[in-house]
C-alpha angles and dihedrals in degrees: 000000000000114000082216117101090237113187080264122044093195108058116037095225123224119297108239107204111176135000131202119193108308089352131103125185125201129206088262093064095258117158102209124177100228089230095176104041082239098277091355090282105112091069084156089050110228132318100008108175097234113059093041089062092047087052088050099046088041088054090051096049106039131342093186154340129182119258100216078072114018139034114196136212108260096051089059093045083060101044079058104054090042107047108004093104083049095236109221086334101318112137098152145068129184108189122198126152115280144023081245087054094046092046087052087044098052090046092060097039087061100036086055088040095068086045094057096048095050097273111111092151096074097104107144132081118191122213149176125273107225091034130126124204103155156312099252100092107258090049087051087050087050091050135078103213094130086193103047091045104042102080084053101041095117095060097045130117105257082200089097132074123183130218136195112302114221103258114151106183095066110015095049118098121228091241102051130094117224088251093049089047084056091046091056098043092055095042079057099051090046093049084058099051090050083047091054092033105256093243093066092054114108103177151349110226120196141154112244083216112015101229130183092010116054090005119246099334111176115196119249110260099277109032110096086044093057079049099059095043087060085046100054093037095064099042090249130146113243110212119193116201113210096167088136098009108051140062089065105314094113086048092257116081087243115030088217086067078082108048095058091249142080126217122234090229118024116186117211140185129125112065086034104081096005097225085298091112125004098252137149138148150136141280116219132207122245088249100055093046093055083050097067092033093058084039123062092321106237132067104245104225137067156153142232097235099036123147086356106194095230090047094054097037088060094050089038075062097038092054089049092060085046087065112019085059091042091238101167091065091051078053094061103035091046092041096052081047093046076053099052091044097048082049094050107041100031101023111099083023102136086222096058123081111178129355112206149159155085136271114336090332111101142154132196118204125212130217138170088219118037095188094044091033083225118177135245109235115270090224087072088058080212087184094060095048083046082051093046102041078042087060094041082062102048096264134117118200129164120235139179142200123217101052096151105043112334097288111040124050138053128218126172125208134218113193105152127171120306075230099062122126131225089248089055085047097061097037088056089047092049088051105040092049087049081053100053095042082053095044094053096044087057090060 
């Protein structure tokens, strides 16, 4: 057994030992398609040239300077190329190491936004049940993932409550419009803040796209607008977290661009710096930036490997091919063809129930009865034998247990490269099809 606290301390897990473009390869020789991007994270596939020169010229220049005296080059070349056209508002990053990290990071930085402009009161954040925006604790707190929080309930912030996530193919009623779903989903966010008094809520914190936890979840036309309208009218933040949704993976560089509103706090990681260095971070509206200027002057948080020059020269070269290879329109174009495959091949299919996403960014959720949308039993883990047929055929996915509410339910994601070709679409449709017909007649 490894040495090594692998996520289970009961099997050692394949070596991979190189990676080209959507190809890994384990110890073993096997050639995989990393169909998922591991946890939608590799949006450049594996090995690009260029972002391996950038690390390298990075390493020879500078490893590493700490931030409470110096900046370097290549974080300001990324604040530039994030937030230099001030997206919807957005003039500032802040990069640390992690989605978990930026999460943590855009919580503080409202709460001591409020503090700095006369409001002290402001206290609450309200949440989503079923999201996920971290494992540190405040962004566990923040998050809905009943499973993931529940050994840890007791150490928690009490300081977050959690309303009702947009998820239309079960919460919906029958009887219900999408516009009268909506309705009911904001009547229930403003009923909380008046629960909570309006003037103690910080934020609203919400995935764009709900990702791992509840699998690729876009919100109904309407909803994030009604959103912002609470929000505003209360004189609350909205914080979008796009930790697996944003930087390209729904086929816009924020997924909010397509949602007719923009957040006041948007956390990023994934396709920023594409696993070639561990980064993440937020990007900051002009407002809340001058709050904290005119305030006290310094944001009071921060972190030993924050904005490290290697990290952000990597991402600074991530984001270039994004756009120099026009990435964001193979997004789009792959993506609508991910959609039609999935459709084709799994979409009468009796064990799946609902077959969503954006971009190159989908889930498929399983069921035993597709009419009744009735569950598998969690015991038969059936998105771990789909992950593991998936890997006897050459795929990775990424699946997850606890759709419904942290214990019932199974979903399975597909995020693969923004690079990926329509050939590569349809082989990782053909397997992972093979792998879900050979998952459910198991059980």
């Amino acid at each position: 057994m490894s040495h090594l606290v692998h996520r289970s301390l009961r099997s050692d897990p394949p070596i991979a030992v190189s990676g080209r473009g959507i190809y890994l390869y384990d110890a073993e020789g096997r050639e995989v398609i990393d169909g998922s991007g591991g946890a939608a994270v590799a949006c450049l596939g594996h090995a690009h040239p260029k972002v391996l020169a950038a690390m390298k010229a990075q390493m020879e220049k500078l490893c590493y300077a700490h931030t409470a005296l110096f900046s370097c080059e290549s974080a300001e070349r990324l604040a530039d190329i994030m937030v230099g056209h001030a997206p919807g508002g957005l003039t500032h990053a802040y990069f640390c190491s992690s989605g978990s990290e930026g999460n943590e990071a855009a919580l503080k930085m409202a709460r001591q936004y409020f503090l700095e402009i006369g409001q002290p009161q402001r206290t609450r954040f309200i949440a989503r049940r079923q999201s996920y925006h971290g494992n540190t604790l405040g962004a566990l707190a923040a998050g809905g993932n009943a499973m993931r929080r529940k050994p840890y309930l007791p150490i928690l912030s009490d300081a977050f409550s959690h309303v009702s996530p947009c998820y239309a193919y079960r919460d919906r009623r029958d009887d219900e419009s999408d516009e009268q779903y909506v309705a009911r989903l904001a009547a229930e966010l403003e009923a909380e803040f008046q629960r909570l008094g309006p003037d103690t809520v910080i934020a609203f914190i919400a995935e764009t796209v709900v990702g791992a936890t509840l699998g690729c979840v876009a919100a109904l036309p309407g909803y994030f607008k009604a959103v912002r309208e609470i929000c505003d009218r209360h004189g609350a933040l909205l914080i979008l977290d796009e930790v697996m949704s944003g930087v390209g993976r729904c086929g816009t560089l924020h997924a909010w661009e397509q949602e007719g509103i923009a957040p006041d706090i948007q956390v990023v990681a994934k396709g920023l710096g594409g696993g070639y260095q561990p980064i993440g971070g937020i990007l900051v509206s002009g407002r809340v930036i001058e709050g904290l200027a005119a305030g006290s002057g310094a944001f009071m948080h921060g972190h030993t490997y924050q904005a490290h020059p290697v990290a952000c020269a990597a991402a600074v070269a991530v984001q270039e091919v994004i756009r120099e290879e026009n990435l964001l329109e193979n997004v789009r174009r792959m993506g609508k063809r991910l959609e039609e495959r999935l459709t084709e091949r799994l979409g009468n299919h009796r064990h799946v129930g609902d077959i969503r996403g954006r971009g190159l960014f989908w889930a498929v959720e399983l069921v035993r009865d597709r009419a009744g949308k009735e569950v598998f039993d969690p015991a038969l883990k059936l998105n771990e034998r789909v992950k593991m047929e998936a890997y006897a055929r050459g795929l990775a996915c990424y699946p997850m247990g606890g759709t419904i509410d942290g214990r019932r339910g199974d979903h399975v994601i597909l995020a693969p490269p923004y690079t990926v070709t329509a050939g590569q679409i349809d082989t990782i449709v053909e397997r992972f099809g093979d792998a879900v017909e050979a998952a459910v007649a198991g059980v």
